[in-house]
N, C-alpha and C positions, 0 to 999 in steps of 0.2 A: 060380176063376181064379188069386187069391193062392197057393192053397195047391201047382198045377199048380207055378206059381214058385219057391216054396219047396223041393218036392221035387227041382226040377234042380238047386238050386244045393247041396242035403245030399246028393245021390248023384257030387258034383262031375262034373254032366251042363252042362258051361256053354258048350259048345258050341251048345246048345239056346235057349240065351238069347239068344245073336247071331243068332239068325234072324228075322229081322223079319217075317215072316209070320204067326208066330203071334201072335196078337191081343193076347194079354197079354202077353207077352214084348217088343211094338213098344209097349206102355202103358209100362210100364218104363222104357225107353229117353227114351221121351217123356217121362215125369214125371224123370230125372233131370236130363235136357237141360235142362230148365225151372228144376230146383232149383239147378243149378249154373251155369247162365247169368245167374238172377236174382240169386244173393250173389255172382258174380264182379262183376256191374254193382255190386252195392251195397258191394261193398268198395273198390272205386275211386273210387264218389262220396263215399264218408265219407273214404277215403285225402286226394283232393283238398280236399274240403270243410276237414279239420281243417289244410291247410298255406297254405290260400289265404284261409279267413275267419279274422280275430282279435280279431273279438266273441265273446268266450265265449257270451254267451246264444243267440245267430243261429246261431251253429256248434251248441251244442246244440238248438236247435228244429229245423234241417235233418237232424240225424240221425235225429232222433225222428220224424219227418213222413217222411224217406225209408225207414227199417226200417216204419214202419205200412203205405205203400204197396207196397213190393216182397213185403211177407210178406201182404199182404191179393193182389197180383196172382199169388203161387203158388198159394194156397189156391183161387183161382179157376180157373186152368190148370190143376191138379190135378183138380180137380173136374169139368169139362168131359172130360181127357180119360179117366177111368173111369165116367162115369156114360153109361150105355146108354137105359134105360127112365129116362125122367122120372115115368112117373105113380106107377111103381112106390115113388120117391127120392122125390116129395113125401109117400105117405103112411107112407113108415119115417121120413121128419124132423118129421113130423106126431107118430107119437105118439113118437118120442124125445124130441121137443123137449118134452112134458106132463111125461115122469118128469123129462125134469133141471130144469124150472121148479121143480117141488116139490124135487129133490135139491140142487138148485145153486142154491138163493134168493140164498143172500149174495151169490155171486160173479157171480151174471146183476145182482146191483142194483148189484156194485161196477163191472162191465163198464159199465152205464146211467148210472152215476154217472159213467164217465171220457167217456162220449158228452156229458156235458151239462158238462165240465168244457170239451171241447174247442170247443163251439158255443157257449155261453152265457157262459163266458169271465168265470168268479167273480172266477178269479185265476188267474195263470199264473208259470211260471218267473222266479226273481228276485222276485218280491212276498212280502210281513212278513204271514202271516196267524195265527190262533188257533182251532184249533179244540178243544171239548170240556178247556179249560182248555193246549189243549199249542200253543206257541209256538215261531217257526222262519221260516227262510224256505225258501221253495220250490226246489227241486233240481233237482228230480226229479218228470215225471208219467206213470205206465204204466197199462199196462191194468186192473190192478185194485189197482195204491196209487198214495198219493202221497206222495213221500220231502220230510221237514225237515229242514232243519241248524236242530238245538233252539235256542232263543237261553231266559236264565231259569231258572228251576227254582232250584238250589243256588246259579246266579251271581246276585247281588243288581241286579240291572241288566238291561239290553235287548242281551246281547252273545253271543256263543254259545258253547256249554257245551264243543261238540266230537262230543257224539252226533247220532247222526240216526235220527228216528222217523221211522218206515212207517205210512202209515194207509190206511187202505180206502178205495178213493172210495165205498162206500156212505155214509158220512157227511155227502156234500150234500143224501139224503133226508133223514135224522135229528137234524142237530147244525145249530146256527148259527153260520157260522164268519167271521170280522171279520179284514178285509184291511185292514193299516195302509198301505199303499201304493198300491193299486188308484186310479184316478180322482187322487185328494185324497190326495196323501203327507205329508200335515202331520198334527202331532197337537197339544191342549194339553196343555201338561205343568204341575204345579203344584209349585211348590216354597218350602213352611214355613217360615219363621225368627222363633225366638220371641228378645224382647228384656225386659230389665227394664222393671216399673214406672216405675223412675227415669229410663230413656235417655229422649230427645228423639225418640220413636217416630215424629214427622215425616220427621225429619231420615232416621231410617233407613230410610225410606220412599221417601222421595227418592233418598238412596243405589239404594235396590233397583231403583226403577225407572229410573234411570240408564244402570244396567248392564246391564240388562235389552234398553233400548232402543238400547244403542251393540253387542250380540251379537246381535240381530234385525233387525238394516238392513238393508234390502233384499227381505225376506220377503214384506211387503206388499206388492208389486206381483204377487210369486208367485204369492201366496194367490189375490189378488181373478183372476186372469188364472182361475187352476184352479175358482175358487168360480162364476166366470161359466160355464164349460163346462161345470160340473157342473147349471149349472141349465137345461141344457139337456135334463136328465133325470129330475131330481129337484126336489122343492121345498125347497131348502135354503137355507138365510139367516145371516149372521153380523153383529151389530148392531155389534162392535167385533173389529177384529184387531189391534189394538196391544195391547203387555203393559199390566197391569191389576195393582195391588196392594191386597186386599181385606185389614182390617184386623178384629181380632177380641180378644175378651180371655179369657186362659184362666188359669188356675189360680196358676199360675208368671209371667207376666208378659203382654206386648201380642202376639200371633202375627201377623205380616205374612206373609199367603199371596201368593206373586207367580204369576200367572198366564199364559204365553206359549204363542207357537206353536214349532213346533219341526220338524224336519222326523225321518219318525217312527224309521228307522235313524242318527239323529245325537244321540237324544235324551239320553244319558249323556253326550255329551262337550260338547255346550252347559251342559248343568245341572253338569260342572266346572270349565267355562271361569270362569260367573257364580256357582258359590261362593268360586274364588280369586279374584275381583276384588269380592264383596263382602267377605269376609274381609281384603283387604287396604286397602279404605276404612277400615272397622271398627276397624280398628286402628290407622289414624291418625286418629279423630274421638274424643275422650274424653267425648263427649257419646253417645255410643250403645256399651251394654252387652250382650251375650248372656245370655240367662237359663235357667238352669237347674233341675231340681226340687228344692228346698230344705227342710229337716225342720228343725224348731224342739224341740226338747226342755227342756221347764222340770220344774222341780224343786221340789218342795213342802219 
């Protein structure tokens, strides 16, 4: 029937083609009609969509949900109206569908992978996740990737690089992948300062958690509000959410580990905020010293 088509339009016999009587020649018609009435609809809604929403993320989740739907409702109209014999169309999809299982493994598990991203809802657009060592937030999710804006790598920090990796959604069979934002957007961060022998290791202890506790106000009502919904899921427990300064002795002097929460896209610019305000206590207390690694050299 295709090929009947093909041959009017290479003998430029296109007269032939406007005749709607002949059966594939009115399929034609039909399947155009469909193709180009459905991306004129869908050009309009994304037109309107992008001048009237101005939630970035809302605007991108309606495009994405409206191109799945309008290109899933051609495939279907197209289908309907060339397919004649059904019994005949189930068993060519029958053993089609065998070779490309064995041909097309990766990309049937990455397609299953995007199915179970969309229902079960790991993570979605806008969330900080990790997977397989690669860190990012979420962009972008299509039929068979899902786009990061990288954050790490060469940057020393939680901030983005500027690339953006593609990954397979076959990866939700395979990989374990950790949403810092999903449910629970807080994270603990930990942050090190080691002081002399000599300083008043109290004292700077107090300093830490000062500062600590006057960049964390308010967190804790957050927390517990989130840690409650979340135990509506899971069995999760937190015996303290106030910062916490564990004390240790290492080589070179007393190490005060201060331990907070932090909210986990914020976590570089809190841990700047509470090194310049403990560095500028620090340096007005001559009772608490910084220590550093020290080498003795004697001489016989």
């Amino acid at each position: 029937m295709l090929n009947e088509a093909s041959d009017s339009i290479r003998h430029g016999n296109l007269s032939s083609l406007l005749n709607t009587e002949n059966p594939v020649h009115r399929r034609l018609w039909q399947t155009a009609f469909v193709v180009i009435l459905s991306y004129g609809i869908l050009f309009l809604l994304i037109s309107v969509t992008n001048r009237r929403i101005r939630d970035l993320k809302a605007r991108h989740v309606i495009r994405k949900n409206a191109i799945y739907i309008f290109t899933a409702t051609i495939f279907v109209c197209v289908f309907f109206i060339w397919v004649q014999n059904l019994s005949s169309i189930t068993i060519f999809l029958g053993v089609a569908s065998a070779g490309m299982a064995l041909a097309l493994q990766e990309v049937i598990l990455s397609m299953a992978g995007w199915l179970l991203i969309l229902f079960r809802r790991p993570f979605e657009v806008g969330d900080r996740i990790e997977i397989n060592g690669i860190k990012g937030d979420v962009i972008d999710i299509r039929v068979f990737q899902t786009s990061l804006l990288e954050i790490g790598n060469w940057v020393q920090a939680d901030q983005s690089t500027g690339r953006i990796v593609n990954v397979p959604n076959s990866f939700v069979f395979k990989e374990a992948n950790y949403n810092y934002s999903r449910g629970f957007e807080f994270i603990w961060n930990e942050l090190p300062i080691l002081v002399t022998f000599e300083s008043d290791w109290e004292r700077a202890r107090d300093i830490i958690l000062n500062n600590a506790k006057k960049y964390t106000e308010g967190l804790e009502n957050d927390v517990q509000r989130k840690i409650e919904a979340m135990r509506n899921r899971y069995m999760i427990y937190y015996g303290k959410l106030t910062p916490i300064v564990y004390v240790n002795i290492k080589d070179s002097g007393v190490e005060l580990t201060l331990r907070y929460l932090t909210e986990a896209k914020k976590r570089r610019f809190t841990q700047n905020q509470l090194c310049q305000a403990i560095l500028s206590d620090f340096a007005s207390d001559n009772t608490v010293n910084f220590a550093y690694p020290t080498y003795r050299i004697v001489k016989d």
